[in-house]
C-alpha positions as YAML, in Angstrom:
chain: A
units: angstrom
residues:
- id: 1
  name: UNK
  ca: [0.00, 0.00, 0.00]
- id: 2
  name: UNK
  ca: [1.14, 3.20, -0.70]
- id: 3
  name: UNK
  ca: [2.87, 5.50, 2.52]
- id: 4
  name: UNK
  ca: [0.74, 7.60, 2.71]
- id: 5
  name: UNK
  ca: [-2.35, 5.31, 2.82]
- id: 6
  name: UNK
  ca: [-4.06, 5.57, 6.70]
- id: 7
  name: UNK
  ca: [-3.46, 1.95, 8.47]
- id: 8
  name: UNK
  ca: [-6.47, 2.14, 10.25]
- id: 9
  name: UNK
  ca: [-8.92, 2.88, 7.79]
- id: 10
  name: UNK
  ca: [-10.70, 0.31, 5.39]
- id: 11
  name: UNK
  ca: [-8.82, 0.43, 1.80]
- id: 12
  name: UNK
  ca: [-11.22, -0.25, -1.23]
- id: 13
  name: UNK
  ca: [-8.81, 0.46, -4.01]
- id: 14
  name: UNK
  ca: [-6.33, -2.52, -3.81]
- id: 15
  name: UNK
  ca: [-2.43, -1.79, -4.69]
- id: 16
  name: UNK
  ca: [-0.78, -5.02, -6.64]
- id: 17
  name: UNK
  ca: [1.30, -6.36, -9.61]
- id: 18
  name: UNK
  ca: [0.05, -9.96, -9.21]
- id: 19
  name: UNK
  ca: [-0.93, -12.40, -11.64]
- id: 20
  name: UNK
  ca: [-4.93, -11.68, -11.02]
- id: 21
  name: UNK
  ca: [-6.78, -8.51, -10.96]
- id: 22
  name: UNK
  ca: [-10.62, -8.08, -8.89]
- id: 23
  name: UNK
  ca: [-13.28, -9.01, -11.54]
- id: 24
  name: UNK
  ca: [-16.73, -8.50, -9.02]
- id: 25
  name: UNK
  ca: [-16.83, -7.80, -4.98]
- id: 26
  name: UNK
  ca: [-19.26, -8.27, -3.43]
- id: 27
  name: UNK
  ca: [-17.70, -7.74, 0.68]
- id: 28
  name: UNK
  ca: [-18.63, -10.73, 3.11]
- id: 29
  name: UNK
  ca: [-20.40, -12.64, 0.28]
- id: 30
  name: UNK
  ca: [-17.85, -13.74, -2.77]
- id: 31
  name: UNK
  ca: [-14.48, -11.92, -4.42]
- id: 32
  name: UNK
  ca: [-14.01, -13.12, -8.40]
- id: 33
  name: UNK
  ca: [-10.62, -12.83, -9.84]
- id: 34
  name: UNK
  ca: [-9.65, -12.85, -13.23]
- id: 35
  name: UNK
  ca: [-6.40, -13.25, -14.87]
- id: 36
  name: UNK
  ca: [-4.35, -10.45, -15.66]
- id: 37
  name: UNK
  ca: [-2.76, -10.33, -19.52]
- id: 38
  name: UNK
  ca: [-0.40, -7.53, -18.13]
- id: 39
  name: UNK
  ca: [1.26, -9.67, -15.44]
- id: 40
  name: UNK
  ca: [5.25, -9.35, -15.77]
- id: 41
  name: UNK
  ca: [5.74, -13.39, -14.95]
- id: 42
  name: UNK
  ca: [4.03, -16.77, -15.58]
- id: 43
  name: UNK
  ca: [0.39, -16.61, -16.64]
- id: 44
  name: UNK
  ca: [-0.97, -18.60, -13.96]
- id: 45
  name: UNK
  ca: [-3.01, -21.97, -14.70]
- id: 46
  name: UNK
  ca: [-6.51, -20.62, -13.72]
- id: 47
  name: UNK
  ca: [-8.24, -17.88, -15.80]
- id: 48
  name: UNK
  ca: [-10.35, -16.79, -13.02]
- id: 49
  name: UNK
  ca: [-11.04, -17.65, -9.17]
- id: 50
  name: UNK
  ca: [-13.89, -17.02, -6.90]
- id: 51
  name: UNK
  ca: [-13.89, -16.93, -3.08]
- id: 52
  name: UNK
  ca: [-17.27, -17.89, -1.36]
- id: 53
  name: UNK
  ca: [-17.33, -16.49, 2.40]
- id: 54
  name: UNK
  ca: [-20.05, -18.35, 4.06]
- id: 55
  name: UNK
  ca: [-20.53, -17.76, 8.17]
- id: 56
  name: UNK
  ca: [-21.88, -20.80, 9.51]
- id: 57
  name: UNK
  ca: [-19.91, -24.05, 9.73]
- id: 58
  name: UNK
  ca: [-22.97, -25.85, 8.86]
- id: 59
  name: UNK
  ca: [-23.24, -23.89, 5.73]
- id: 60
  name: UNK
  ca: [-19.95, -24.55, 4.39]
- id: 61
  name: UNK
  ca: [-20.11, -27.97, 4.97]
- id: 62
  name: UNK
  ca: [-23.71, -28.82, 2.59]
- id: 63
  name: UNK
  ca: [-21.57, -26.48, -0.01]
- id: 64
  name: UNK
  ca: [-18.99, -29.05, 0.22]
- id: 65
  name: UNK
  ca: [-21.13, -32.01, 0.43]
- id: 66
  name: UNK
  ca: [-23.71, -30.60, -2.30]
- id: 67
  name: UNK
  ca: [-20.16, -30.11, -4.80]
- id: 68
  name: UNK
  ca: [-20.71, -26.42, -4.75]
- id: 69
  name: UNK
  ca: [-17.41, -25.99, -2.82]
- id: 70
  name: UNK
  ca: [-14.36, -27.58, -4.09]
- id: 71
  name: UNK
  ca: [-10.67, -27.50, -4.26]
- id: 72
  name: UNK
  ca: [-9.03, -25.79, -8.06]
- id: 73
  name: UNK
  ca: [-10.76, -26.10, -10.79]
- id: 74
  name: UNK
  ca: [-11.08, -24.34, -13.86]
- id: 75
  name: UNK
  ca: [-14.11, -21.49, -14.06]
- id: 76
  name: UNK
  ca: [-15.94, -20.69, -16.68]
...
């Protein structure tokens, strides 16, 4: 983050040169990345990525059974 970014406030505008950039955020319900063409290094395997914050325990563990949360895989 940049120096003269406050530490204790909430940052919305994320600072980065890694291999993804933020596609859709939606806070405390999913974050989709997608795959930068700019990145300086290896493209990575995966053209996208989406994080799934879910609360309860119980929750996250019918995603897993019901096969709507896995491990890597490709997105489409």
């Amino acid at each position: 983050m940049p120096t003269t970014t406050n530490p204790g406030a909430r940052v919305r505008e994320p600072v980065g040169t890694g291999p993804y950039r933020i596609d859709e955020w939606s806070q405390g319900r999913f974050l989709r990345l997608k795959r930068y063409p700019g990145y300086w290094g290896k493209a990575p395997e995966y053209a996208a990525a989406k994080y799934v914050w879910r609360a309860e325990g119980s929750v996250r563990a019918a995603m897993v059974t019901n096969g709507e949360a896995r491990g890597p895989r490709p997105l489409s």
